[in-house]
C-alpha beads as a LAMMPS data file, in Angstrom:
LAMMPS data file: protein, C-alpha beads

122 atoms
121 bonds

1 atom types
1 bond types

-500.0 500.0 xlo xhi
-500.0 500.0 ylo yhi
-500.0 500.0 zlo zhi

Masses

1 110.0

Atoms # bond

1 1 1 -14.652 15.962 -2.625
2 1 1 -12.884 12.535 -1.796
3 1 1 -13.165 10.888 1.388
4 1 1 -10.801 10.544 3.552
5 1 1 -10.322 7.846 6.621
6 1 1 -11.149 9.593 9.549
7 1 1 -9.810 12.942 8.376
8 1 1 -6.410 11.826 8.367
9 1 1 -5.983 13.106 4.892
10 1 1 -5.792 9.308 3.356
11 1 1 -8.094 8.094 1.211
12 1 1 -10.206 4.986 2.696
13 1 1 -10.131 1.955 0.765
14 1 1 -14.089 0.862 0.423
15 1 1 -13.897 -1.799 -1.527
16 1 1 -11.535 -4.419 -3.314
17 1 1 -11.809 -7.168 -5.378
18 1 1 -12.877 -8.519 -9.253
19 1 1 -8.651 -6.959 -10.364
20 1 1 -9.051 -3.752 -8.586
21 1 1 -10.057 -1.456 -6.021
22 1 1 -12.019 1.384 -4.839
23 1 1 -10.654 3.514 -3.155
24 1 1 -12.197 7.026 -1.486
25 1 1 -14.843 6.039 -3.931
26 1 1 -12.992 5.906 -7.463
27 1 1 -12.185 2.349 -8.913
28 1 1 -8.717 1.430 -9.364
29 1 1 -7.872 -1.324 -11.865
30 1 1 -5.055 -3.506 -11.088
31 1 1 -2.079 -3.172 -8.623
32 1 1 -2.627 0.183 -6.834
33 1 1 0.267 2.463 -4.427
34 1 1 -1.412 4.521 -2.094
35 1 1 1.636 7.225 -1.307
36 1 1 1.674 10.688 -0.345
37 1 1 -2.074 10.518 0.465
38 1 1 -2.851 9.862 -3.045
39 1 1 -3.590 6.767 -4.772
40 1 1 -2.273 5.584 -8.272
41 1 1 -1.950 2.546 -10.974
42 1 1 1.384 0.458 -9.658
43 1 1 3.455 -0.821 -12.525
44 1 1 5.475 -3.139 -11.712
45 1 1 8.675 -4.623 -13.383
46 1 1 7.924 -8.133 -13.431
47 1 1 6.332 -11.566 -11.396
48 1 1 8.680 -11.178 -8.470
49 1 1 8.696 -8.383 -6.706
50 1 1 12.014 -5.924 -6.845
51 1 1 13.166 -3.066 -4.384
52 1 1 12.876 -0.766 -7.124
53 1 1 9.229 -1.917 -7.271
54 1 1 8.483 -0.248 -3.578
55 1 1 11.314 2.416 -4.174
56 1 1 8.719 5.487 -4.397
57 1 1 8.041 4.835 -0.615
58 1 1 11.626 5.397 0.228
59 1 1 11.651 8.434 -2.066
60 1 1 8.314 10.117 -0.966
61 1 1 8.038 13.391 -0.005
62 1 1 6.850 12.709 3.149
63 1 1 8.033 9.139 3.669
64 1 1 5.726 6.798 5.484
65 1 1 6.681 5.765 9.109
66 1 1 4.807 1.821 7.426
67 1 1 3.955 0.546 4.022
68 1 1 1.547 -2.136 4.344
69 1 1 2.217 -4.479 1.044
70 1 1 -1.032 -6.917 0.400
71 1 1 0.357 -9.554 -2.065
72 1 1 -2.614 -11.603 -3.155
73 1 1 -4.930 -14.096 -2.435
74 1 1 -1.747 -15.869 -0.424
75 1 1 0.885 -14.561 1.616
76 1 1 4.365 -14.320 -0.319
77 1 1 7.133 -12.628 1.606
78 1 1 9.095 -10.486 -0.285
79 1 1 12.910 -10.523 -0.591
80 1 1 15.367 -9.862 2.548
81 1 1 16.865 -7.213 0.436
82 1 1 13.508 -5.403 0.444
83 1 1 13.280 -6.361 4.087
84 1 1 16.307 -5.008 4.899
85 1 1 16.144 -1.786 2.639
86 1 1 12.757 -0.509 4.520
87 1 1 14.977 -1.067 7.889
88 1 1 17.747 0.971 6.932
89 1 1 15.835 3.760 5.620
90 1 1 13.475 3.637 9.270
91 1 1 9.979 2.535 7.767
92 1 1 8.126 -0.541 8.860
93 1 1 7.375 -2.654 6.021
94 1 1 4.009 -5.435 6.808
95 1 1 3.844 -7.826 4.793
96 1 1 -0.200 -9.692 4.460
97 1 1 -2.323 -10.712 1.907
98 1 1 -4.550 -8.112 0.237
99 1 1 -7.972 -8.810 1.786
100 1 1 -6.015 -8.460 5.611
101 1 1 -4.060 -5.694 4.278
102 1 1 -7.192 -3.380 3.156
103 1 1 -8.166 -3.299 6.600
104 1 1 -5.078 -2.702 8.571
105 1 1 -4.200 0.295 5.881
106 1 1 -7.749 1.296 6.914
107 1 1 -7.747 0.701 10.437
108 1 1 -3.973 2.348 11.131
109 1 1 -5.315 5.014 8.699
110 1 1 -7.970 6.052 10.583
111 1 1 -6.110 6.359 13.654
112 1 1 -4.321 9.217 12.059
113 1 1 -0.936 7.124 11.291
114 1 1 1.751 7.805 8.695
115 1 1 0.908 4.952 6.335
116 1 1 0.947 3.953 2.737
117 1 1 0.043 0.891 1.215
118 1 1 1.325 -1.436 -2.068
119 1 1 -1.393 -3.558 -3.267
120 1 1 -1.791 -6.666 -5.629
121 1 1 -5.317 -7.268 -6.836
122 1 1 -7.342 -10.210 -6.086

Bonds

1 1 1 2
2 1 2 3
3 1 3 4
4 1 4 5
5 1 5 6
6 1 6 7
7 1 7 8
8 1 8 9
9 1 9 10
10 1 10 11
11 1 11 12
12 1 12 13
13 1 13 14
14 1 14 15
15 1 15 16
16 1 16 17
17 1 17 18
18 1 18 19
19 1 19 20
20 1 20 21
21 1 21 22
22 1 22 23
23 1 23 24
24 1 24 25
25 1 25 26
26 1 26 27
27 1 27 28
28 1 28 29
29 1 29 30
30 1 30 31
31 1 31 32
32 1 32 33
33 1 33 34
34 1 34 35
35 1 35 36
36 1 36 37
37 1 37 38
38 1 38 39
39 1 39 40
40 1 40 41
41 1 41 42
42 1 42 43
43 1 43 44
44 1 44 45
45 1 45 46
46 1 46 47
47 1 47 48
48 1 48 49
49 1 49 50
50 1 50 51
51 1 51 52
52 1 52 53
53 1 53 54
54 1 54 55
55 1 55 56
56 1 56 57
57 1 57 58
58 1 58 59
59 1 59 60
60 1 60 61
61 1 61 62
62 1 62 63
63 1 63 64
64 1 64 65
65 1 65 66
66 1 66 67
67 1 67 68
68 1 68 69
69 1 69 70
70 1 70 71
71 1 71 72
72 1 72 73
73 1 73 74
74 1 74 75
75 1 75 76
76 1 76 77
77 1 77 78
78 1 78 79
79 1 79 80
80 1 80 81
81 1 81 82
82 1 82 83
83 1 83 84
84 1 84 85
85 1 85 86
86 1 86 87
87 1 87 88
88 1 88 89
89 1 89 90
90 1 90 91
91 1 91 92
92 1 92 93
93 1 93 94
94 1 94 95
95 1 95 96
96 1 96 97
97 1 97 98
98 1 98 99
99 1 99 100
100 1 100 101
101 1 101 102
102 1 102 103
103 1 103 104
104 1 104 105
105 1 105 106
106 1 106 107
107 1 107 108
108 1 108 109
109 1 109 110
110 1 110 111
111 1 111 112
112 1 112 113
113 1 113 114
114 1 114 115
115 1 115 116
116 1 116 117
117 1 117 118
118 1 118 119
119 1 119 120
120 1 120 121
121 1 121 122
C-alpha cells in the first residue's frame, strides 16, 4: 500500500535525483506530474515550457488550489502567459528549482493542502 504524506492522500516524494524520482516509494524516471493524488511520467512538448505543458492542472478533476513547478538545477521562470493562465483559473502557481520544490510539495502536503506538483529532473 503506497504511502502517503501525512495521510493527506498524496504521495510523499522520498527521494530525487540521478534523472528521476521516488516517489511514495516507486522510482520515477524523468519529468514527473504529481495530479489528482497520483503521480505519472510528464511529457513534455519541447525545451521551453508551454501552457499546454501544465494544462492537466487546470483540467483536473479536482483542481489544485497550488502547483508547485521545480525546473532544474536553476531557477527559470516560466512564461507570463502561464503566469497569468494559473491566475485566471484561481490556482497558485510557485515557481523553484527542483531540490526546493520536493520539499515545499512535501511540506504543504503534509499539512493536508490541495497541492500538485510539475517536476524537471536533476
Amino acid at each position: 500500500m503506497p504511502r502517503n504524506a501525512a495521510g493527506s492522500g498524496l504521495p510523499p516524494i522520498d527521494a530525487f535525483g540521478d534523472g528521476g524520482f521516488r516517489i511514495a516509494g516507486v522510482r520515477k524516471d524523468g519529468a514527473t506530474l504529481i495530479v489528482d493524488g497520483a503521480a505519472r511520467a510528464w511529457s513534455r512538448t519541447g525545451d521551453t515550457l508551454e501552457l499546454a505543458d501544465l494544462q492537466i492542472f487546470l483540467n483536473a478533476s479536482t483542481r489544485p488550489d497550488m502547483l508547485i513547478l521545480g525546473v532544474g538545477e536553476r531557477l527559470v521562470h516560466p512564461p507570463a502567459s502561464i503566469r497569468q493562465a494559473f491566475r485566471e483559473a484561481g490556482v497558485g502557481l510557485e515557481v523553484m528549482d527542483t531540490a526546493t520544490a520536493c520539499r515545499t510539495y512535501n511540506l504543504l502536503a503534509g499539512e493536508g493542502r490541495n497541492v500538485a506538483a510539475a517536476l524537471l529532473p536533476v
